[in-house]
C-alpha positions in Angstrom: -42.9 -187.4 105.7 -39.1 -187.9 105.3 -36.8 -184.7 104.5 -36.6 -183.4 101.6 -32.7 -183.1 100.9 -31.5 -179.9 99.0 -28.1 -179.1 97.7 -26.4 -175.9 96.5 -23.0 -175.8 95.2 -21.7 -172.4 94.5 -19.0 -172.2 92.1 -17.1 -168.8 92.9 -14.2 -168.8 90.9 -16.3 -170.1 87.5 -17.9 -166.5 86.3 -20.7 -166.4 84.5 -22.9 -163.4 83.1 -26.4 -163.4 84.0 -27.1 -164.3 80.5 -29.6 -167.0 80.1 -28.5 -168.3 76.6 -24.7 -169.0 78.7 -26.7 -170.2 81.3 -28.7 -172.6 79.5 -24.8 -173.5 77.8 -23.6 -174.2 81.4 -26.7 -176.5 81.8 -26.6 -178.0 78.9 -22.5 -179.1 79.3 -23.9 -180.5 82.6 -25.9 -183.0 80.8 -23.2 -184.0 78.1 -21.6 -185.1 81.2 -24.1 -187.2 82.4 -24.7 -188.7 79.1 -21.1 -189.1 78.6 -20.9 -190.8 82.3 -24.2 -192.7 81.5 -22.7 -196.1 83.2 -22.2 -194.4 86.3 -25.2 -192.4 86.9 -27.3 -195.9 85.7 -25.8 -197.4 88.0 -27.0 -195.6 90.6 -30.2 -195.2 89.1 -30.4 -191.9 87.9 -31.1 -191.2 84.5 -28.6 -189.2 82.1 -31.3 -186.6 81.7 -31.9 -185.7 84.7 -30.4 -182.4 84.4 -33.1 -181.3 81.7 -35.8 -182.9 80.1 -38.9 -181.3 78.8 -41.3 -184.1 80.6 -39.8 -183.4 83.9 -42.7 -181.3 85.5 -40.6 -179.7 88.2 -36.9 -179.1 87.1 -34.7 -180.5 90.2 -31.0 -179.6 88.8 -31.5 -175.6 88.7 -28.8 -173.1 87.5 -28.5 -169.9 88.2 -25.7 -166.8 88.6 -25.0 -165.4 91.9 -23.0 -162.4 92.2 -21.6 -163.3 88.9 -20.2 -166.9 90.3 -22.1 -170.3 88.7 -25.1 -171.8 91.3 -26.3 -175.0 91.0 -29.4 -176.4 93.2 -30.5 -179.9 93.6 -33.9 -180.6 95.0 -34.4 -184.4 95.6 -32.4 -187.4 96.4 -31.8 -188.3 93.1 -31.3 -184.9 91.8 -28.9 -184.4 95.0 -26.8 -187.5 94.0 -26.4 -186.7 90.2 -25.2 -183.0 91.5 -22.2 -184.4 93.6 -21.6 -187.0 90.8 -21.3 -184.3 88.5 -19.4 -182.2 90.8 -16.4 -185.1 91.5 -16.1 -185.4 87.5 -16.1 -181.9 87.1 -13.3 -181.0 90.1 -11.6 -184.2 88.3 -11.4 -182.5 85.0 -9.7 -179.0 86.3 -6.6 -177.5 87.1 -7.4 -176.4 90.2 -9.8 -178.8 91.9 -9.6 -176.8 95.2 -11.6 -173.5 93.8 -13.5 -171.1 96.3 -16.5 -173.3 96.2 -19.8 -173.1 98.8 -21.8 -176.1 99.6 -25.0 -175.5 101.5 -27.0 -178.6 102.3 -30.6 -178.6 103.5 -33.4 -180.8 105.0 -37.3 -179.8 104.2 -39.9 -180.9 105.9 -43.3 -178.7 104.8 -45.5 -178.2 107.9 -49.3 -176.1 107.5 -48.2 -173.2 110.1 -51.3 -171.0 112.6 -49.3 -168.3 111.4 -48.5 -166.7 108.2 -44.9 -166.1 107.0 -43.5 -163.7 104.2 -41.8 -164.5 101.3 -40.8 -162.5 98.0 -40.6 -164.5 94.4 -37.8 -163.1 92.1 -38.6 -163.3 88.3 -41.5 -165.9 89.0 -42.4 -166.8 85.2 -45.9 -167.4 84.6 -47.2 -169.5 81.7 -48.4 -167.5 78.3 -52.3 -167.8 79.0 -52.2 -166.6 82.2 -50.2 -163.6 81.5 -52.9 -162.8 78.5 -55.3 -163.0 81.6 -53.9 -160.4 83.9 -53.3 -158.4 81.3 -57.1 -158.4 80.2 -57.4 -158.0 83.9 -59.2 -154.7 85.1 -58.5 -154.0 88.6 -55.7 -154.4 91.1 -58.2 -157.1 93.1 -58.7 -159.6 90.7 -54.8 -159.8 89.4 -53.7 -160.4 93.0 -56.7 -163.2 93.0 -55.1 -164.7 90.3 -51.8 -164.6 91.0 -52.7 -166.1 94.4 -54.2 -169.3 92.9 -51.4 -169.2 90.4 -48.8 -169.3 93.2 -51.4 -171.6 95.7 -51.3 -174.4 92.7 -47.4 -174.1 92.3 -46.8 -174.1 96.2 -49.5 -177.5 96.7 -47.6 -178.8 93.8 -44.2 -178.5 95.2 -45.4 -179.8 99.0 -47.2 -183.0 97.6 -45.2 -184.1 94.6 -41.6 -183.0 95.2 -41.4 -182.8 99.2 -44.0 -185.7 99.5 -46.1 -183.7 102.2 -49.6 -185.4 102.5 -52.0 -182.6 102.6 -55.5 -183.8 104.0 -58.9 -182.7 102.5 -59.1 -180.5 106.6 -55.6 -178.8 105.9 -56.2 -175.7 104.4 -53.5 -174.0 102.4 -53.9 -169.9 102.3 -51.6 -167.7 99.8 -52.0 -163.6 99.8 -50.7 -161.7 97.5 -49.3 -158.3 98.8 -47.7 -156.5 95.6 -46.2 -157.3 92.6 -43.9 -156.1 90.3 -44.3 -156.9 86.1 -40.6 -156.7 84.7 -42.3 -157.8 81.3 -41.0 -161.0 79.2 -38.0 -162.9 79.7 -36.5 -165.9 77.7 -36.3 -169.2 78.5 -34.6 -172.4 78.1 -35.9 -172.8 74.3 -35.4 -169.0 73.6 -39.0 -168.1 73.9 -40.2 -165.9 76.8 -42.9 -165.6 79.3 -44.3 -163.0 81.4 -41.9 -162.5 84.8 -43.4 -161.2 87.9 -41.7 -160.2 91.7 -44.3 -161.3 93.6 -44.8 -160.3 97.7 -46.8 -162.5 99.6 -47.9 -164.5 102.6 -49.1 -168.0 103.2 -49.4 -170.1 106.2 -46.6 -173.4 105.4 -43.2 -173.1 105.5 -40.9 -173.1 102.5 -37.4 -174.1 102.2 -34.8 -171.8 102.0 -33.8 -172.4 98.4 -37.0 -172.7 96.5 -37.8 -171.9 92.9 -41.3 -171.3 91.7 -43.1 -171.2 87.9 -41.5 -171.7 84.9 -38.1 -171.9 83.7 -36.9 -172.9 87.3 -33.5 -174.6 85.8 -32.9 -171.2 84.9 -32.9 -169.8 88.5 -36.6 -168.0 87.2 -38.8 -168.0 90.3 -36.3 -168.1 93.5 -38.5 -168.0 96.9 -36.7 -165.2 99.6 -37.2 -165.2 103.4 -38.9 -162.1 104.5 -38.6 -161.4 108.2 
């Protein structure tokens, strides 16, 4: 299994609110770019859509706001090289090209751990049907079972198709779920909204350190955090 490369690029001088129809703006001027710089990304083999397309199944260009500043992740080679080709047009094109910026780079590798660690989902948005579900839902016990297979599905999904971790039919995967929080709906890229849920829980394989999980990830919906 090679590493999976990760990169974020914080823009700290480019204020944004945490607003998702200026967020989905910001990512939408991030594609014109591409589109209009279609020769170039080609040529390296990465499509002009890369930064949102509704057949992609797991959004690897992912914006978000932190602390008010602009946050863009990549997740993948190719999404990692469209993210610094889009970042050298986009210092090209401003005044200042030396703004407070942070670059944090990272190398995944999933590994199937004796232990289990903690982790806490921000916002995680589940899809319409299942939210119907817990909500017909009549005890505390069977919403954390189905949140747990909701997460166990997105984790597996994540490990084999985007960090190409080979998961034999003897590795066994184990997600509990803790707590929750239910903060309701909250809108997406199209302007609809699904059910969001902070979500405490365990499993026993490690995660990177800038992971999103559920729905609406290019919209910074389901960030992963480290618990200790």
């Amino acid at each position: 299994m090679k590493p999976l490369p990760i990169l974020t690029i914080n823009l700290l001088d480019v204020k944004i609110p945490a607003n998702s129809s200026l967020m989905t703006a910001f990512l939408n001027g991030m594609r014109d770019v591409a589109v209009e710089n279609q020769v170039l990304f080609e040529s390296e083999g990465i499509p002009a859509d890369i930064f949102h397309n509704d057949k992609i199944a797991y959004s690897g260009i992912q914006f978000t706001n932190i602390r008010g500043s602009a946050s863009i992740t990549a997740v993948g080679p190719k999404e990692v090289r469209a993210l610094e080709l889009w970042y050298e047009i986009f210092r090209k094109s401003i005044r200042n090209p030396e703004q407070n910026t942070l670059i944090i780079k990272e190398q995944f590798i999933g590994q199937i751990t004796k232990e289990y660690l903690n982790y806490k989902t921000d916002s995680l948005l589940l899809k319409s049907e299942i939210g119907h579900e817990i909500e017909n839902l009549q005890n505390q016990f069977a919403i954390h079972d189905r949140l747990e297979k909701y997460l166990y599905g997105n984790i597996k999904a994540f490990l084999v198709r985007v960090a190409g971790m080979e998961i034999g039919e003897h590795d066994y995967i184990s997600v509990k779920v803790h707590k929750y929080k239910n903060h309701g709906l909250k809108s997406t890229f199209h302007g609809g909204k699904l059910p969001a849920f902070d979500i405490y829980f365990s499993t026993n394989v490690t995660l990177p350190h800038t992971l999103r999980l559920g729905q609406a990830v290019s919209l910074g919906y389901g960030n992963v955090v480290h618990i200790e």
